[in-house]
MMTF fields as JSON, N, C-alpha, C and O atoms, coordinates in Angstrom:
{
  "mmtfVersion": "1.0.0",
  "mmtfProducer": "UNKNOWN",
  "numBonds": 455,
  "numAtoms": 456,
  "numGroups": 114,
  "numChains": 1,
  "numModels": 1,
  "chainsPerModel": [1],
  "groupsPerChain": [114],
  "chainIdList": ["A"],
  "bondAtomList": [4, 2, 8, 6, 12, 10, 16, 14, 20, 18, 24, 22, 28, 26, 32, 30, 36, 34, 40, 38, 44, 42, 48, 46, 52, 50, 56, 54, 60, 58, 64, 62, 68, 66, 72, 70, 76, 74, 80, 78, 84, 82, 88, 86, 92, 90, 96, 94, 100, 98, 104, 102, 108, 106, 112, 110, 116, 114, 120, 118, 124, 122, 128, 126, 132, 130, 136, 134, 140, 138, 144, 142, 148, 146, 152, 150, 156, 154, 160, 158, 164, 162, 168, 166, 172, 170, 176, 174, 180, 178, 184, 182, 188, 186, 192, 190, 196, 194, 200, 198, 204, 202, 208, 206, 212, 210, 216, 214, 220, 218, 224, 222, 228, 226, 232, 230, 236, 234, 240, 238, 244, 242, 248, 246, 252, 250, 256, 254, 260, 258, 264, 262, 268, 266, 272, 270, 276, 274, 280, 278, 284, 282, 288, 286, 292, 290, 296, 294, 300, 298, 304, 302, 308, 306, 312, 310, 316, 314, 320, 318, 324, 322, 328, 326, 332, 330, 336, 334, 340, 338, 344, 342, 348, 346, 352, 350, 356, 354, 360, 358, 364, 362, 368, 366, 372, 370, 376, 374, 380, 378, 384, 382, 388, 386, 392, 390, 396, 394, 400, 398, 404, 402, 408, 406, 412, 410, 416, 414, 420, 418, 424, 422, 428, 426, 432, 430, 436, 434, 440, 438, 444, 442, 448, 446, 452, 450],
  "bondOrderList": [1, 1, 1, 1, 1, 1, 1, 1, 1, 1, 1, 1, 1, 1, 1, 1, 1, 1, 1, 1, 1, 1, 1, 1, 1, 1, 1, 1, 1, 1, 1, 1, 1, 1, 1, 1, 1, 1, 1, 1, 1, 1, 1, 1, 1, 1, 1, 1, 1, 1, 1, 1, 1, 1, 1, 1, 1, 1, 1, 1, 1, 1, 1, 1, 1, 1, 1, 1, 1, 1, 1, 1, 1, 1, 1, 1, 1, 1, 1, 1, 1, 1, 1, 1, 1, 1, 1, 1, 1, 1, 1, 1, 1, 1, 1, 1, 1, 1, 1, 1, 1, 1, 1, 1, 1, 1, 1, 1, 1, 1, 1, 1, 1],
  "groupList": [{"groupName": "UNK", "atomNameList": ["N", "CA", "C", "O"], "elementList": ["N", "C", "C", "O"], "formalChargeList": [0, 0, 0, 0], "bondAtomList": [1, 0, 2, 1, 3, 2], "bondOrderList": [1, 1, 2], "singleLetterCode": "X", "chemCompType": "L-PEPTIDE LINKING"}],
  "groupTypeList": [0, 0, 0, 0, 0, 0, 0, 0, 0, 0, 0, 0, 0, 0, 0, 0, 0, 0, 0, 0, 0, 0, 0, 0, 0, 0, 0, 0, 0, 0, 0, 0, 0, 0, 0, 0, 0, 0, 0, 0, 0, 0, 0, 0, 0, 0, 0, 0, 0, 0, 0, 0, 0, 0, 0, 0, 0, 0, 0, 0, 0, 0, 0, 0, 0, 0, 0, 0, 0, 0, 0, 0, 0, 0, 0, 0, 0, 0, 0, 0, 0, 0, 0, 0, 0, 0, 0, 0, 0, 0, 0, 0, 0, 0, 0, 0, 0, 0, 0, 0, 0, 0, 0, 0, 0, 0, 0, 0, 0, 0, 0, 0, 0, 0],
  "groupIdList": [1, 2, 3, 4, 5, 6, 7, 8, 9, 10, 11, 12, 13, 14, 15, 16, 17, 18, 19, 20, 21, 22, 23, 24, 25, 26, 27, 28, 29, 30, 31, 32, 33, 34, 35, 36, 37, 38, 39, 40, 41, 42, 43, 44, 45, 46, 47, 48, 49, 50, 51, 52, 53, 54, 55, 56, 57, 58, 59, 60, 61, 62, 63, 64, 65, 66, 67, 68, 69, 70, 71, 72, 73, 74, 75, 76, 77, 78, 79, 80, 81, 82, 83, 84, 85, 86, 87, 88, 89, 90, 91, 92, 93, 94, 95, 96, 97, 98, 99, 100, 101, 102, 103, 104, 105, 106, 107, 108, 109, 110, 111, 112, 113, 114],
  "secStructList": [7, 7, 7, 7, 7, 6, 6, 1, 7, 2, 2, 2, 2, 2, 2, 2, 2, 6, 6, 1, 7, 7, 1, 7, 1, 7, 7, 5, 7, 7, 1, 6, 6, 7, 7, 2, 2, 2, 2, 2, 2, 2, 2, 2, 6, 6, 7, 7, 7, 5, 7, 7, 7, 7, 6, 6, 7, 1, 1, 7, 7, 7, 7, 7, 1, 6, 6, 4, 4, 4, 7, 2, 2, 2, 2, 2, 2, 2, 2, 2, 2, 2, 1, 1, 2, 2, 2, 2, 1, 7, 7, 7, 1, 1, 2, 2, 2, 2, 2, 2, 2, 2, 2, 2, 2, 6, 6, 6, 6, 6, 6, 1, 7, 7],
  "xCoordList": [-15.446, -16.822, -16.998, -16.484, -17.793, -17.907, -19.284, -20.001, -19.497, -21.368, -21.216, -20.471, -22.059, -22.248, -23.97, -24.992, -23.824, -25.076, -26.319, -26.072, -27.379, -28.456, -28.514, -28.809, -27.993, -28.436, -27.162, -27.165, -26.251, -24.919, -25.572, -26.5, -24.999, -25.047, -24.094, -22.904, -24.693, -23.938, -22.076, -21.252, -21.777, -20.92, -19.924, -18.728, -20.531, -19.527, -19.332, -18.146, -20.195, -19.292, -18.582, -17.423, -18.812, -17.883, -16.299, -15.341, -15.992, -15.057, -14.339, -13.299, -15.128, -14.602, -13.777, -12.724, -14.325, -13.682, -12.882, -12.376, -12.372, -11.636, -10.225, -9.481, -10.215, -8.659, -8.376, -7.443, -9.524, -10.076, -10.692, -11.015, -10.789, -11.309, -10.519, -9.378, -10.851, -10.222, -10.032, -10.914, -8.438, -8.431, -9.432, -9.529, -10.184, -11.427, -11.175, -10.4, -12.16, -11.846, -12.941, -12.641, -14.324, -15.497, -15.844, -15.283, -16.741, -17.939, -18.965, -18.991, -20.474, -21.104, -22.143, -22.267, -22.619, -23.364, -24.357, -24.462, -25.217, -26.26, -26.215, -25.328, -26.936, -26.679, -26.314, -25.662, -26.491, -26.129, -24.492, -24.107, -23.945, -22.333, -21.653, -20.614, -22.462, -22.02, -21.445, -22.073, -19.907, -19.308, -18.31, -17.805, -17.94, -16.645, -15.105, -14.034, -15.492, -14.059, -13.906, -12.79, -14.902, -15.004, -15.113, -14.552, -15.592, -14.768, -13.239, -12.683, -12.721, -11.681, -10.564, -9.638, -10.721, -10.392, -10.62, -9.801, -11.712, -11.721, -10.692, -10.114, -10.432, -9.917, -8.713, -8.198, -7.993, -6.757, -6.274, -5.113, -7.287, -7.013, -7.278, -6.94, -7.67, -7.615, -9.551, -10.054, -10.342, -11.299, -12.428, -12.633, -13.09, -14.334, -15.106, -15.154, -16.002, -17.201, -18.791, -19.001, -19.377, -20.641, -21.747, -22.461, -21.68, -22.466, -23.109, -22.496, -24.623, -25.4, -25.536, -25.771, -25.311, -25.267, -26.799, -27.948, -26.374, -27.462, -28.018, -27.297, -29.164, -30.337, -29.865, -30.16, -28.811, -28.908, -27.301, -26.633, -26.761, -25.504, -25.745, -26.422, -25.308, -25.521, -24.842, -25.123, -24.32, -23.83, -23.345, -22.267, -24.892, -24.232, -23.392, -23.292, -22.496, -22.123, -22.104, -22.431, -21.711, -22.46, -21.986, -20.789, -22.855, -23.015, -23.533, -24.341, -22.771, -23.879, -24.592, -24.262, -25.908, -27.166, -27.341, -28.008, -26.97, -27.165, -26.688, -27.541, -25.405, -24.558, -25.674, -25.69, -26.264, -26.742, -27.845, -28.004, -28.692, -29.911, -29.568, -30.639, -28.414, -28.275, -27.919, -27.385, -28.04, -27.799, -29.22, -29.169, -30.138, -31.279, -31.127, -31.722, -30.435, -29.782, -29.377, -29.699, -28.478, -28.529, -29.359, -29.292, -30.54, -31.471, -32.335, -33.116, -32.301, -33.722, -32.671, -33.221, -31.647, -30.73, -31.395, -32.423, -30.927, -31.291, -32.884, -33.197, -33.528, -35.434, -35.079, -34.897, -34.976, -34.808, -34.716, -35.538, -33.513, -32.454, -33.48, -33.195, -34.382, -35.174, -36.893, -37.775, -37.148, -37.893, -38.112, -39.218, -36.809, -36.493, -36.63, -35.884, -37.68, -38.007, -37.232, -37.474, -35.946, -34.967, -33.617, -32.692, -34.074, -33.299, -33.489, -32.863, -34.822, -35.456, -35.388, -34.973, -35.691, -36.398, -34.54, -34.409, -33.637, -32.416, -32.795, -32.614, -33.701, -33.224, -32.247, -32.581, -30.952, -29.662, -28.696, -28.194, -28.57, -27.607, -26.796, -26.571, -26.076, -24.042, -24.414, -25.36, -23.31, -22.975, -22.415, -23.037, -21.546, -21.556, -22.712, -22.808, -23.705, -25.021, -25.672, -25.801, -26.082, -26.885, -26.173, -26.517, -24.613, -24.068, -24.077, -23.882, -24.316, -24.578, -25.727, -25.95, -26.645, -28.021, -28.161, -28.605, -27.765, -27.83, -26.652, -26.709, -26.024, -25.187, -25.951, -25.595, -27.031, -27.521, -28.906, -29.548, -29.445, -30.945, -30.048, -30.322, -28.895, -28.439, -27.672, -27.03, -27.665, -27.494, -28.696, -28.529, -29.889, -31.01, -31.663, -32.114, -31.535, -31.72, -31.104, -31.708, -29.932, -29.198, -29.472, -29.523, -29.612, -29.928, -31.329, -31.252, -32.579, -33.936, -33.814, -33.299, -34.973, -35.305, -36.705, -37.301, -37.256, -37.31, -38.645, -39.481],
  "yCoordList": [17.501, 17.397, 18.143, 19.236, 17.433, 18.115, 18.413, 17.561, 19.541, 20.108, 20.589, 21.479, 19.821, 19.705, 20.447, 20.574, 20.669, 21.042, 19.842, 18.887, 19.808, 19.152, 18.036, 16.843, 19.239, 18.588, 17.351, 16.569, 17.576, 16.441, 15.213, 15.102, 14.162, 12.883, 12.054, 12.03, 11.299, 10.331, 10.351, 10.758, 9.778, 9.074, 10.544, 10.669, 11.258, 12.744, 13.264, 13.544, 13.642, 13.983, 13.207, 13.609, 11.496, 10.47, 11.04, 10.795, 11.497, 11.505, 12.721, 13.059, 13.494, 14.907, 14.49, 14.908, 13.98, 12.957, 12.14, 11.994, 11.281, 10.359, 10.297, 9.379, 11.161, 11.856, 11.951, 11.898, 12.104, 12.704, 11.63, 11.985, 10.39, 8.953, 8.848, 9.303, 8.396, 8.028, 6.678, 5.906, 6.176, 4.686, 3.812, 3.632, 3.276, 2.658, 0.739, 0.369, 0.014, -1.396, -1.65, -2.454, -1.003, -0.91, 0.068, 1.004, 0.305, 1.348, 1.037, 0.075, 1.453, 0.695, 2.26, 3.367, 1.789, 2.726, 2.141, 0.916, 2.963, 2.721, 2.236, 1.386, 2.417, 2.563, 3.59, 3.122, 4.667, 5.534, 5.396, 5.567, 5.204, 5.0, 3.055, 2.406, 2.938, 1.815, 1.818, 1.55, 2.176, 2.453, 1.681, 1.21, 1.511, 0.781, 1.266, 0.66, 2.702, 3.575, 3.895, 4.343, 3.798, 4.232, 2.414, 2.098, 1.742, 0.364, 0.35, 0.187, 0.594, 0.398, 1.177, 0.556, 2.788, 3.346, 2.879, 2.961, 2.371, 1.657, 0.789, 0.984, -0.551, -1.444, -0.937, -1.364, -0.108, 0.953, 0.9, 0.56, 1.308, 2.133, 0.676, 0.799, -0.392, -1.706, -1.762, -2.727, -0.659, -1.066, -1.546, -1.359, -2.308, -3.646, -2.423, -1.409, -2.946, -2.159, -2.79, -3.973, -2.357, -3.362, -2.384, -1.583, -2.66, -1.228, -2.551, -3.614, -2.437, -3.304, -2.601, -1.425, -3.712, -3.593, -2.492, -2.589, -1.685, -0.663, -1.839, -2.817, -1.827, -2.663, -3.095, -4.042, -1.588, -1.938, -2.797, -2.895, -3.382, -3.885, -5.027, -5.687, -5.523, -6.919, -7.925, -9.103, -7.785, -8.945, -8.498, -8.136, -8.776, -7.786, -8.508, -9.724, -7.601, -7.733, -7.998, -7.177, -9.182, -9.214, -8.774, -8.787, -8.447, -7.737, -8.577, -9.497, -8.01, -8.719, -7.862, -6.722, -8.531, -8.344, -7.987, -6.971, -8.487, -8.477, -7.191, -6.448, -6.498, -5.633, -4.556, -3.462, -4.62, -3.643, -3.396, -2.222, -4.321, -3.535, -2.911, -2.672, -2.243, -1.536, -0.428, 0.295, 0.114, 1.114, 1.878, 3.04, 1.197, 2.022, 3.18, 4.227, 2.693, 3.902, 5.3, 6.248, 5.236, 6.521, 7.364, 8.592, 6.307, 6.452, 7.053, 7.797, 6.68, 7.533, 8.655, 9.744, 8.765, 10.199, 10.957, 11.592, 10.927, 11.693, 12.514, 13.701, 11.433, 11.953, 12.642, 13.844, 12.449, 13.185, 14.525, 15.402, 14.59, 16.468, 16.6, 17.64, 16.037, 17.094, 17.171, 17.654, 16.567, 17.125, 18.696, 19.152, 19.466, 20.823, 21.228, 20.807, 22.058, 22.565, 23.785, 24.099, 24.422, 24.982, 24.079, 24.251, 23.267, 22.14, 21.001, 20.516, 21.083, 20.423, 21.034, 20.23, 22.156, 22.786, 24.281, 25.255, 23.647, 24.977, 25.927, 26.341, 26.721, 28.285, 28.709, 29.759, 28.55, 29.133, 29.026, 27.997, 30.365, 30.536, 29.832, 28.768, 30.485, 30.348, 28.579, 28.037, 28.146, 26.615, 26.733, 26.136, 27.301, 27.48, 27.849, 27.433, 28.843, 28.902, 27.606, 26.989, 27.106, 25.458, 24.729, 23.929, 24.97, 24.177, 24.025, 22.89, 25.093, 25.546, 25.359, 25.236, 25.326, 25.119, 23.196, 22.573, 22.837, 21.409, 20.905, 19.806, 21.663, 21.146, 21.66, 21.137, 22.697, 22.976, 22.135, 22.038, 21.362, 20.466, 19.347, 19.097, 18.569, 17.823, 17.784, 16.789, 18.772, 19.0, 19.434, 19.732, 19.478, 19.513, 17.56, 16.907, 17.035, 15.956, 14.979, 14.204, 15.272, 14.446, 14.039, 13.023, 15.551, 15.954, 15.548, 14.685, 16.075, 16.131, 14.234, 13.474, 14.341, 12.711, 12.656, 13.727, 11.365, 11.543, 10.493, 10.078],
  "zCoordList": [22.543, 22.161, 20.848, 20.611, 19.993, 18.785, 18.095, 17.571, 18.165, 17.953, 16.384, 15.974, 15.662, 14.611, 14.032, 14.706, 13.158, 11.879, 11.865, 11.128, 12.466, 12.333, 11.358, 11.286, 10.495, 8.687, 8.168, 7.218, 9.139, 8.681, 8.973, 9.774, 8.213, 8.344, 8.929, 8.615, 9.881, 10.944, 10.675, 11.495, 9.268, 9.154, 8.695, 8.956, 8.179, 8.084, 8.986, 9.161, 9.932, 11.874, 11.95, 12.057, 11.945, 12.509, 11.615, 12.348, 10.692, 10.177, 10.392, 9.826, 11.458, 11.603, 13.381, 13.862, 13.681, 15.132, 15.135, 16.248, 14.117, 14.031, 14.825, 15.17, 14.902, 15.755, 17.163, 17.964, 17.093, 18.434, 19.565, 20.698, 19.115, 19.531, 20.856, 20.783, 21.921, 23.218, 23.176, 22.801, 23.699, 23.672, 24.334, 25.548, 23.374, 24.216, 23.377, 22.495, 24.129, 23.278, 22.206, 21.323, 22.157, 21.38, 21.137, 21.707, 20.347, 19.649, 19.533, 18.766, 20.061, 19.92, 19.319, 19.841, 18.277, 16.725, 16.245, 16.207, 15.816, 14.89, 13.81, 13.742, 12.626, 11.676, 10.725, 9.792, 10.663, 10.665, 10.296, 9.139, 10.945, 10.863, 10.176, 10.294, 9.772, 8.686, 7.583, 6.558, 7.567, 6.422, 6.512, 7.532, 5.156, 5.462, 5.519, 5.553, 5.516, 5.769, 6.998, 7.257, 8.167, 9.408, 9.952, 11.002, 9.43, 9.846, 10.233, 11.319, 8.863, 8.901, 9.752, 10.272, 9.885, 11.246, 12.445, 13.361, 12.534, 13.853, 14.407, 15.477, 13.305, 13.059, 13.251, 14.284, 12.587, 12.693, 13.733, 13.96, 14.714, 16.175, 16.93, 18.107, 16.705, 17.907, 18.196, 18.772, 17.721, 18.549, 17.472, 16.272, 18.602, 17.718, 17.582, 18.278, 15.964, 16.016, 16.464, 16.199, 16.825, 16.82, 16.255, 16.859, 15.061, 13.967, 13.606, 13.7, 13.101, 12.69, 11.073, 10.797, 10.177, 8.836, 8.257, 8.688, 7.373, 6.597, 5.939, 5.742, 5.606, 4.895, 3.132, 2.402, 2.919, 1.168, 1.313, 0.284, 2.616, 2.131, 1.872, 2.661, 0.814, 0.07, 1.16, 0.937, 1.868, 2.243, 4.124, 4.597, 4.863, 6.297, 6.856, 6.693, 7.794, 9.075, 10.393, 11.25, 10.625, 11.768, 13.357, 13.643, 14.203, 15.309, 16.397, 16.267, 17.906, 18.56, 19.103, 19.428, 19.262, 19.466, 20.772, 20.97, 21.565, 23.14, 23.223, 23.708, 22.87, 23.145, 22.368, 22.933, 21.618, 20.653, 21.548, 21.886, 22.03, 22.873, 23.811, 24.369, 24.679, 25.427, 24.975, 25.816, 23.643, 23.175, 24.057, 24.458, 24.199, 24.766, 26.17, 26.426, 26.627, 27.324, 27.239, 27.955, 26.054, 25.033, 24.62, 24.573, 24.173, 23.252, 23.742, 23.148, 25.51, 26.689, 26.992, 26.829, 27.289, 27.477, 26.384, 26.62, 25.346, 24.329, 24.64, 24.736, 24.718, 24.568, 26.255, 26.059, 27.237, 28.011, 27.888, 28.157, 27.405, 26.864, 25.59, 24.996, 25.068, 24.031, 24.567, 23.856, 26.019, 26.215, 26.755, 27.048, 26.834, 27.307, 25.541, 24.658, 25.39, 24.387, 23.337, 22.171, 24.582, 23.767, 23.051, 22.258, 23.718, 23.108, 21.536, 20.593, 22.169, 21.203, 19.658, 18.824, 19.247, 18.566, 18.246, 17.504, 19.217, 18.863, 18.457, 17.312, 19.766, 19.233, 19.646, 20.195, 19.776, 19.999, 18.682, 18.229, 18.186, 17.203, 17.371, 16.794, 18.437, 18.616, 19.032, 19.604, 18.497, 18.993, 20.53, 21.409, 20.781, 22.523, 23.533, 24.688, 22.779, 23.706, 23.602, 24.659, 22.593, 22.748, 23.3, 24.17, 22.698, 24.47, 25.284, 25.719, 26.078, 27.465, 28.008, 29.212, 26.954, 27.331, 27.546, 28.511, 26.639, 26.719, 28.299, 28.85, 28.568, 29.61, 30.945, 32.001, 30.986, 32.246, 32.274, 33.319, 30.721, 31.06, 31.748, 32.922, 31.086, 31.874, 32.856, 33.193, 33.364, 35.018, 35.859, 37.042, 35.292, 36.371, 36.133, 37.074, 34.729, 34.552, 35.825, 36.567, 35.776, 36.429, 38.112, 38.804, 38.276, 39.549, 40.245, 41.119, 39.95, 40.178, 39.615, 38.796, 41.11, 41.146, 39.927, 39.806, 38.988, 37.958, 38.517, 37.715]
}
């Protein structure tokens, strides 16, 4: 797991992981991670991307769609773990304390019927 700086951008974490990828057969990404150097790692390693093209690429990529709306899943995890307000808002210095903190909202998340 790799806990990163707020302020980084999608595709510069993605490149700090690259190594670190588990044999999987897809990726399924935002936009955010639409590059064509992290394409091509993908491609490297065997697995499809289904990254929906950034707006300024002249000429997109295409994706499927079906596969892309279930990103919403993620997307309610996420808002979940930042409705816990130390979460939201990181007041934890150390990267292992916000760790810890984010690993005990989603273990009462998980737990407590919703």
């Amino acid at each position: 797991m790799l806990l990163n700086e707020g302020q980084m951008s999608d595709y510069k974490g993605a490149a700090l992981m690259t190594d670190a990828f588990p044999r999987v057969k897809a990726l399924l990404a935002d936009r955010g991670y639409d590059a064509d150097w992290f394409r091509h790692v993908l491609a490297e390693r065997g697995i499809t991307a289904y990254i929906p093209s950034k707006t300024s690429r002249k000429v997109p990529i295409p994706h499927d769609t079906g596969l892309y709306r279930q990103r919403h899943r993620i997307e309610n995890m996420f808002a979940k773990l930042k409705d816990w307000r130390r979460i939201h808002t990181r007041y934890d210095r150390c990267a292992h304390t916000f760790m810890s903190a984010i690993c005990i909202a989603a273990t009462v998340i998980f737990w407590l019927p919703q």
